[in-house]
Every structure is written in C-alpha cells, then in structure tokens.
N, C-alpha and C positions, 0 to 999 in steps of 0.2 A: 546443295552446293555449299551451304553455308557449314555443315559438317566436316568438310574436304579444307575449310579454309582455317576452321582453325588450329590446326597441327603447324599449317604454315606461317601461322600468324605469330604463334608462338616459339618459333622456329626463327623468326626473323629478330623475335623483341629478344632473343637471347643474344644476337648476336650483335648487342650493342651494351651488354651487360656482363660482364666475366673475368674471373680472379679477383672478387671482392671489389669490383670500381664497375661505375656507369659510366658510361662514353658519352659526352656533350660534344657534338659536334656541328662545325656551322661556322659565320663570318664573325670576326670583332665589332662590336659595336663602338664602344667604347672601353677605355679603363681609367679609371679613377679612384683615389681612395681603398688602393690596395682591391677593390672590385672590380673584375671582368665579364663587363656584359654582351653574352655570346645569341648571335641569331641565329637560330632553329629552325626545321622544317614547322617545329609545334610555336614558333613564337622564341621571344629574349627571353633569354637565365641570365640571373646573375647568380655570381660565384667569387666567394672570396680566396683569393690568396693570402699566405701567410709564407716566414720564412722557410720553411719546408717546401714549399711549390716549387718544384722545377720547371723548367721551360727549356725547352731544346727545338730545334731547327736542324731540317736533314740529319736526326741525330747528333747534332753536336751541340751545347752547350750555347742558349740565346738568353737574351736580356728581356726585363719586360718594357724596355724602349721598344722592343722588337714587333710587339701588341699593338699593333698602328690599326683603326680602322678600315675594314674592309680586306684582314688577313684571314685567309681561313687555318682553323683549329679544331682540332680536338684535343677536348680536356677531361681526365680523368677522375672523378672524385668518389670517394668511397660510398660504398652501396650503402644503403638504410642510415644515412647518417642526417641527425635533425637538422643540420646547416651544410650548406653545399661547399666542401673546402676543395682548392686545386689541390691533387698528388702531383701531376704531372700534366705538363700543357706542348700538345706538339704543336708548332707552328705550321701553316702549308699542307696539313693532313686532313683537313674537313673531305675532301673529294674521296678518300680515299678510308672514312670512317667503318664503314660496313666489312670491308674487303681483311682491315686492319685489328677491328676491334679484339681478336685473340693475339697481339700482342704487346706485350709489355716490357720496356727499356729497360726491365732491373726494378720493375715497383717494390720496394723497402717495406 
C-alpha cells in the first residue's frame, strides 16, 4: 500500500510548488516589521516582505493594511532560497491554494 502512496504523495507536494516559487498557504497571524506570519496546516512561517512584495486582492492591487489577522493567503516565495522573501501575497486565496497553486499573476 505504501508503494501505491508514494507517486501520490509526490503528486500532491508538487502541487504546491511550481514556476520556481513555494506556495505558503494558510491565515494571517500577524504582521509586523515588514514580517508576515502565516498559519499553516504544518504550523506559522514567517516571511519577510520587502519592496518588491506585491499584494493583491481578487486580482487587483491591495495594501499591506489589507494583512489583518485571520485573512486567508497565499504567498509565493522563491524555491530554495536561504530566507523566506514575499514575491507575491494573494489575499482571500488560502481555500483555494492546491486548486491554484499553477498560477501566476505575471511573477517577474
């Protein structure tokens, strides 16, 4: 059985990983100090923002006023990178992380 499981196992961890970014998906904790700490099926991450971080909402252009605790997100940060930096932070898109994860708003 456990042969059978792992094609799927590995099947599912791709699908939160692709186009050179991980998918952090999950609620706002908090943010402070330009850090946004997001909760996870696995536990909080934190992840810094810099001014390159976008943040958008339904697709349009949000603020990081808009990072209120208890908002769901997913946030994108570059694959194998020694510190967790935001590319992109969608607002409202945690529920919809898995479904989502193969697309990308124009990552730069």
């Amino acid at each position: 059985m456990m042969k059978r499981l792992l094609p799927l196992l590995a099947c599912t961890a791709l699908a939160f990983a692709h186009g050179g970014f991980e998918h952090v998906g999950g609620t706002v904790v908090k943010l402070e100090n330009s850090v946004l700490t997001v909760k996870t099926t696995r536990g909080n991450v934190a992840i810094r923002m810099d001014a390159k971080t976008e943040i958008t909402s339904n697709g349009k252009p949000a603020q990081a006023a808009d990072l209120k605790q208890g908002v769901k997100v997913v946030v994108d940060v570059p694959e194998d990178a020694k510190e967790k930096v935001a590319h992109l932070i969608k607002i409202g898109a945690a529920a919809k992380a898995a479904p989502d994860a193969h697309e990308h708003d124009g990552h730069k």
